[in-house]
N, C-alpha and C positions, 0 to 999 in steps of 0.2 A: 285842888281836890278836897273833898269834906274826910275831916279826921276822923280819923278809926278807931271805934266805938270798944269801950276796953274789954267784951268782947273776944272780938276780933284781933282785937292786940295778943289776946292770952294765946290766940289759938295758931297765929302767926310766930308767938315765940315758942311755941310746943314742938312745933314740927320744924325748928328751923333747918335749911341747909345750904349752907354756902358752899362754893367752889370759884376758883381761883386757874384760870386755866396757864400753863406756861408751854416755855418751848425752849430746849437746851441743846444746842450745838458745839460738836469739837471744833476748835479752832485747826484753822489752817498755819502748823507751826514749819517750817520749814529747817528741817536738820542739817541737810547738806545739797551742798551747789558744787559742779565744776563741768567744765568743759569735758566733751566727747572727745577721748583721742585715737580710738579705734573700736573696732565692731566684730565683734564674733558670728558668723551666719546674718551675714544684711538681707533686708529685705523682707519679707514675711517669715525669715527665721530666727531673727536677733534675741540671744539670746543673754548676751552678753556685753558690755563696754567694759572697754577703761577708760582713766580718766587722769586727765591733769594734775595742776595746783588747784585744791580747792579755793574756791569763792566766800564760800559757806559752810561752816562745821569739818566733820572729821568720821570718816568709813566708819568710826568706832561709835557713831550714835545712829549707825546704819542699823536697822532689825528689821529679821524676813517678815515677810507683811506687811510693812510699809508700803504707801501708794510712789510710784516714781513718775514723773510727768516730763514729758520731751514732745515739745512742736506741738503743745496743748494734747497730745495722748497720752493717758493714765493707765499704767500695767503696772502687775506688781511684783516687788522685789523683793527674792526669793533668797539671798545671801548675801554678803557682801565682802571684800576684803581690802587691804591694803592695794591692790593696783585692780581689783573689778569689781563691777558689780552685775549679779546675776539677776535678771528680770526673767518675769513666767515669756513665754513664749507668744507673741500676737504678732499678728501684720502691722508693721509698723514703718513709719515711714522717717527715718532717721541718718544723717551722715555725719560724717569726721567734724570737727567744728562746734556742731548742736550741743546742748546744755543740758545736764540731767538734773531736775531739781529732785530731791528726797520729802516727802514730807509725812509728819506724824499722825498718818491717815490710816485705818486700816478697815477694810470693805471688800465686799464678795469679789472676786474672782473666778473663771474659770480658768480649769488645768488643761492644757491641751495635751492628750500622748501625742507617740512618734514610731513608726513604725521603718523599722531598716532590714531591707532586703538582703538577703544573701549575697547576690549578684545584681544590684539596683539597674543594669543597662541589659538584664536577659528579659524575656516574655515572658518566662514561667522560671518564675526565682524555687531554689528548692527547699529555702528557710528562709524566715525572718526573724528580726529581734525587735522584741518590744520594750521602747522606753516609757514610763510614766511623766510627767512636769517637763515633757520634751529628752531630757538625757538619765534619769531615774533609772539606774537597773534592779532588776528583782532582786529579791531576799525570801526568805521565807516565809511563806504567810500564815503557817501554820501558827510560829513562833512571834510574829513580826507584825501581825497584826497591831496597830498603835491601839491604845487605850481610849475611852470619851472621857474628856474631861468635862464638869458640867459646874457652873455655879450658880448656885440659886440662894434663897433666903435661909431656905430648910427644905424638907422633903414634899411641901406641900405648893409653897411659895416663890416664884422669880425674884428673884434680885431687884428692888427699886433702886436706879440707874440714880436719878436727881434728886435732890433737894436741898432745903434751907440749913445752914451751920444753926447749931444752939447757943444762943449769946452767951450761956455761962460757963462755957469750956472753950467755944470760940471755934467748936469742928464739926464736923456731921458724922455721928456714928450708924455703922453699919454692919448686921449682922449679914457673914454672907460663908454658905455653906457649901464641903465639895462631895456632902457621902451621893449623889445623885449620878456621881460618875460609875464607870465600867471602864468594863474589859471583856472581853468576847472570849469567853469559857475559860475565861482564867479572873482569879482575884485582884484586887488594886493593894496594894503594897505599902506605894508610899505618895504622900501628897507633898508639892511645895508651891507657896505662896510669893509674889510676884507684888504688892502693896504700894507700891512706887512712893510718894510721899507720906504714905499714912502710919500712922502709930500705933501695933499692938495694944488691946485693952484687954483682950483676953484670948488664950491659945497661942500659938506659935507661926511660924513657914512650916512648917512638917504637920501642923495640926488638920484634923477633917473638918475642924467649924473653928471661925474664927470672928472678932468682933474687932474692928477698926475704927480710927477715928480719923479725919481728914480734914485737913485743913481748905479753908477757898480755895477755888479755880480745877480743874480738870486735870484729868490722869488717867490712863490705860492700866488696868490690875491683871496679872495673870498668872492661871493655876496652873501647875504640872503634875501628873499624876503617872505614876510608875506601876506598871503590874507585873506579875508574877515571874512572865519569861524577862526581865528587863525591859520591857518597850515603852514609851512614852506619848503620851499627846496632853495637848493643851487647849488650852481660853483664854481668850482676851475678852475684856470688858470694861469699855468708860465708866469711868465715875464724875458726877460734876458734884461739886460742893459749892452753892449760894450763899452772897450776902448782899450787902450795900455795894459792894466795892466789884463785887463780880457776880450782878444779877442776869439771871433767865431774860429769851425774849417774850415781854409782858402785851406789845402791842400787835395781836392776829387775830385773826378771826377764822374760825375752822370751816372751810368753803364745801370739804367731802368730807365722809367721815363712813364707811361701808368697812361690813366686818364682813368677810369672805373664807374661804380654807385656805389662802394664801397667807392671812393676817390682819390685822386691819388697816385700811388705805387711808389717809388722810391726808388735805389738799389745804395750806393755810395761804390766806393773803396777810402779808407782812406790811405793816404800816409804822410811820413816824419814824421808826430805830431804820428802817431798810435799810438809808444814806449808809448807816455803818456797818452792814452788815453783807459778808462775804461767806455765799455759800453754796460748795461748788458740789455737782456734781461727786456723789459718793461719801459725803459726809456723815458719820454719823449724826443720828436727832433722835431725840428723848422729848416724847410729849407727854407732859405728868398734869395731873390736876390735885391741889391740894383742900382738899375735901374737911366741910366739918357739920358734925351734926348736935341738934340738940342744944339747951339751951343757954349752954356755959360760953361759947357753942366747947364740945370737946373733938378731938383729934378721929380721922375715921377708923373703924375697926382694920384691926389685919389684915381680912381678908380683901378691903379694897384696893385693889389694883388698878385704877382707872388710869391707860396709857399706854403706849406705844412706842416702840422700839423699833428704829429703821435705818437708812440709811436714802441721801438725798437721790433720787431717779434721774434727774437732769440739775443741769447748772439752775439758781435761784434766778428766773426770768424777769421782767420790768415787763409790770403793766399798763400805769401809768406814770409816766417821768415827772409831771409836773406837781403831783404830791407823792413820791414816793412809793408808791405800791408795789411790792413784788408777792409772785407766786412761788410757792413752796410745796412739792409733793415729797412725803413719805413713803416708801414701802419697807415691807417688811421681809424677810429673807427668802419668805416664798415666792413673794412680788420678784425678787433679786434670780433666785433659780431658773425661774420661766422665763427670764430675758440672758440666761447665758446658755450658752450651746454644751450638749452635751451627748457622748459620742457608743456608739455600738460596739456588743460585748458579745463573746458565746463564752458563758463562765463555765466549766466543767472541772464536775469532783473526780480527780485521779486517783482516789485511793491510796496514794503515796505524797511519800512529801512530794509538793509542787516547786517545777521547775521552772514555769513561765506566769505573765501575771494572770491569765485568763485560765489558771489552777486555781483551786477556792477549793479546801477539805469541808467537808458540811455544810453543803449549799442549803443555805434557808433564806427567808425572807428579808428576815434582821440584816444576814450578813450582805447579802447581797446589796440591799439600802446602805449598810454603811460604807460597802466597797465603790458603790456610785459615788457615797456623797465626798469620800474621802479621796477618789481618784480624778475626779475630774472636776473637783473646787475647792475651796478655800473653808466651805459652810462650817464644818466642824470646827475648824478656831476661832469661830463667831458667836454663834448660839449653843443654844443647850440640845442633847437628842435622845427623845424617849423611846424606847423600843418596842415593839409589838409583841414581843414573849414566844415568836413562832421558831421554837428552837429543838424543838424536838426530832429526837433520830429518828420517828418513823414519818415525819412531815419534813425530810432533806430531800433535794431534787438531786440527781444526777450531773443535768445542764440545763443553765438558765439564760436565757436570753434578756440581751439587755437592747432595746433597739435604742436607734439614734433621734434623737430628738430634744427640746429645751429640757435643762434637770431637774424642772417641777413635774412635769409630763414623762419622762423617765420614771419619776419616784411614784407619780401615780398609778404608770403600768405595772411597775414592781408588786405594790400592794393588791394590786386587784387577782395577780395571780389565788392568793387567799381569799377570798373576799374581802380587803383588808381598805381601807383610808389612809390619807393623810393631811394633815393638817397644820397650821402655826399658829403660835397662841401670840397675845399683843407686843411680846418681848420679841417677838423672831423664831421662838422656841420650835423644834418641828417633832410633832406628835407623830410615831408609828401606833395603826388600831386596824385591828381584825374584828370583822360584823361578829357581834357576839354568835348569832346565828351559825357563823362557822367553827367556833369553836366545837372541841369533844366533848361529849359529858361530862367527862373529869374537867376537864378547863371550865366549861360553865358553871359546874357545881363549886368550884374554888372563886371565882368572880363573884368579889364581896361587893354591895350596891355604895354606890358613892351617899345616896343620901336617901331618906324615905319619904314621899310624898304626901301629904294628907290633904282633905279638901277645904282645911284652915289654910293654908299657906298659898292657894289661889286667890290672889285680891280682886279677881274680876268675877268669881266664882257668883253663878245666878241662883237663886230660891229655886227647888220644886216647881216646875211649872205643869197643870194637867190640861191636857190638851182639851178645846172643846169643841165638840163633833154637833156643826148646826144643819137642821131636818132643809134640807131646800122647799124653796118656794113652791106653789100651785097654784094658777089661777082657778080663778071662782070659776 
């Protein structure tokens, strides 16, 4: 090619910008192993094993959310102890003998209720009892409603899941914040911190904002956050920390890449590393791109967030064997909702404390969204969850109907009751929003504009153009 005329050189380093695209996967670490030696509700009701002499590890590095795999099917596991372990409820197909492996996975899930008749063998039973996670019984929900926990960078910013250690301290620091959490009509209390190998640099386990440092390789961090009546909820979230010794995968090529209101979807083909790389099914995956601009170059602004948070849709497939290629799809939480089942509700406000779980004091939009997402999955100790603000006692329903259907398609019917949206941002995060249009005039007049537009900040913006109006023809 003819050299580039200096020019051209000036004008090529003005505007530089590189990026670097990668791809971070949790490993498949396995906790604990042992033989099946009996079964609680077999069949499409198993709810429960014991288990042997371990093989592998020990009940004690057993945590609810964990994925558990038996005869290649992955449910998840909900408790554990010295002689069970408690998995979520599915059809399953398992016997005396079979292997429960544990491993340090944790990924959406659905909750299945349970409904028990009065008289399960009459025609017209004269009560039932409803359990939540299959054996859950009610509590209060007035009082008992759990907390969101939520972690982010700050109030504005997700959490960046990946990146590179700093050669001169030897960790990757990370600012990672929990004021973004709630509680539903009640205050947050108290926070605590969950860091697994990382090092306080500033704040505490009890602090709202904290800055860590971490050393190479991967770890699950999680917040717990306490509100006012005592009740609790939490977060999980991967951190990977890169180097030399424990790098990202560097060889893909991004095959889909669609941003949607489910999140954005992306489809990698895996090359050269494939051979080593095992990646099943429900994995979490962190696509980051490290970005630089300018002509130092320098590091990107804050606000670039360029990346994706998911977890793997199917097992990493072989496309061609004889060099290695595999496929790799991402989705992201909302991708995850719409592929798990989710089940029909008639929520009704009693006016009094409630005494079954389809009581709900202050039916509104919010709560009802978070009653779906919290009763029939796992989503809330995964992502982050914003609310729609539709809380007001003269916009509470009575009863609200929740039909049956996937709980992405759930959560959309829920919003539309308001004229409301939903959405998830590249983390998994899932956004509750009412069409401004419906908001009151007090609410509209209180919704401050995210940013102000000028007809400087259109780069595609055209001149003035005057239209010109031509006399038509006439023959002679």
């Amino acid at each position: 090619m003819p050299p580039i005329d200096p020019n051209d050189a000036a004008l090529l380093r003005a505007h530089l910008h590189t990026v670097a695209r990668y791809l971070s996967a949790a490993p498949r670490t396995i906790v604990f192993q042992a033989p099946i030696t009996s079964i609680q509700f077999s069949g499409a009701d198993v709810i429960g094993v014991t288990y042997g002499t371990p093989t592998v590890g020990s009940h004690s590095a057993v945590i609810a959310g964990m994925t558990a795999e038996i005869n290649g099917q992955r449910v998840r596991v909900r408790s554990a102890s010295i002689s069970q372990i408690v998995i979520g409820r599915a059809p399953l197909i398992v016997t005396v003998g079979d292997v429960i492996t544990i491993v340090d996975q944790f990924r959406p899930f659905s909750a299945r209720p349970r409904r028990l008749d009065s008289y399960e063998n009459a025609a017209y039973p004269t009560s039932f009892t409803e359990f939540h996670d299959d054996d859950i019984v009610h509590t209060n929900q007035n009082a008992q409603i759990a907390p969101k926990a939520n972690i982010t960078t700050d109030a504005t910013y997700p959490a960046r899941l990946a990146g590179w250690i700093d050669p001169a301290t030897d960790a990757r620091r990370v600012n990672l914040s929990a004021i973004t959490s709630f509680g539903l009509g009640v205050s947050i209390t108290a926070y605590s911190w969950n860091i697994a190998d990382g090092t306080f640099i500033t704040g505490s386990a009890t602090s709202s904002t904290i800055t860590v440092d971490f050393p190479a390789g991967f770890r699950h961090i999680t917040l717990t956050v306490t509100d006012a009546n005592g009740t609790t909820g939490l977060m999980r979230l991967p951190i990977w920390a890169h180097d030399d010794t424990y790098p990202p995968i560097t060889a893909l090529q991004v095959t889909r890449d669609d941003t949607t209101a489910q999140g954005r979807a992306l489809t990698f083909e895996l090359f050269d590393q494939a051979d080593a790389i095992s990646i099943p099914e429900g994995a979490a995956l962190y696509y980051w791109e490290d970005a630089r601009f300018g002509t130092l170059p320098t590091p990107a602004p804050p606000a670039y967030r360029h990346g994706a948070y998911g977890w793997a849709l199917r097992d990493a497939s072989a496309l061609r064997l004889h060099d290695g290629r595999y496929q790799l799809e991402l989705g992201g939480m909302g991708a995850w909702l719409d592929r798990l089942e989710s089940y029909a509700q008639v929520l009704i406000d009693p006016n009094t404390t409630p005494t079954q779980w389809h009581h709900l004091r202050d039916l509104t939009v919010d709560r009802v969204a978070h009653y779906a997402l919290r009763a029939y999955s796992n989503a809330l100790t995964l992502v982050t969850l914003r609310l729609a603000g539709v809380n007001a006692p003269t916009e509470s329903a009575a009863e609200f109907d929740l039909v049956k259907a996937s709980g992405w398609d759930q959560l959309v019917n829920i919003m539309a009751r308001s004229g409301g949206v939903i959405a998830c941002d590249w983390l998994g995060g899932i956004w509750l929003r009412r069409a401004h249009a419906y908001k009151n005039p007090t609410e509209r007049a209180a919704t401050a504009p995210q940013t102000n537009i000028t007809r400087l900040d259109w780069t595609h913006a055209d001149p003035l153009v005057v239209p010109e109006v031509k006399a038509p023809r006439y023959a002679l």
